[in-house]
N, C-alpha and C positions, 0 to 999 in steps of 0.2 A: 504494500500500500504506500503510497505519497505520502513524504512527510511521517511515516511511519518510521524509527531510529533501526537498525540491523542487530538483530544480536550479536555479541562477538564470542566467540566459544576458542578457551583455550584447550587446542587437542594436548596429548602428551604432557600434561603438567606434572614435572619430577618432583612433587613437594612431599615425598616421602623421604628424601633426601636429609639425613640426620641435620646435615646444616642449617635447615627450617625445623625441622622437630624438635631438635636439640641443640643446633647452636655450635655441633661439633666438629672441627677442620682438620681433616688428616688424625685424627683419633686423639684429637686435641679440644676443650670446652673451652669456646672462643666468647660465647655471648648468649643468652637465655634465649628461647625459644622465638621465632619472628613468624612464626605461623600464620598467627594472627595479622601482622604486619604486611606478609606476602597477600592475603585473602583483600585485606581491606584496598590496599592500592589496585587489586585488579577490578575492584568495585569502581575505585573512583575512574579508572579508565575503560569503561563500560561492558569490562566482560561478565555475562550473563551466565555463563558455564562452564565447568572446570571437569576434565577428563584426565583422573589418574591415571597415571601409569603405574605398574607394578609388574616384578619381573619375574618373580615364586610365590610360591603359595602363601608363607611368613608374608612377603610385601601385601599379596591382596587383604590378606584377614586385618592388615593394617589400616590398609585403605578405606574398608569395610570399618572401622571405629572412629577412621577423621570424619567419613562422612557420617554415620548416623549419628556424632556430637555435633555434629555444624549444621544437620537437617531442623533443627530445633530455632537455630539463629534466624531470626525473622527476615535480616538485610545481608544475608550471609549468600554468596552466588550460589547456584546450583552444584553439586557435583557427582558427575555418574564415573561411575567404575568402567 
């Protein structure tokens, strides 16, 4: 539709990446978690959807607890597995 805004859909988002979970660099604790941080700035730049990635079974059952904590966030983007 006109004048209707595009969704913007991040494919492949590595935010299971301890660096955003944990803060951790090289097996080093560099800075508390920015998870939150990552989520919020892709809001302010209008992405609409968030498609993890995960690369074994550990990663998805991961993926599967960021999203059903973040399904609750009212202004929280979408995110499917």
């Amino acid at each position: 539709m006109p004048g209707m805004p595009r969704p913007r859909i991040a494919a492949g988002a590595n935010l299971l990446d301890e660096r955003y979970t944990d803060g951790i660099y090289f097996g080093k604790k560099r800075h508390e978690s920015d998870f939150d941080l990552v989520l919020e700035r892709s809001l302010e730049r209008g992405v609409s959807h968030l498609i993890l990635t995960a690369g074994t079974l550990r990663e998805s059952r991961r993926a599967l607890e960021l999203v059903e904590a973040y399904q609750a966030k009212e202004d929280a983007p979408s995110i499917v597995l």
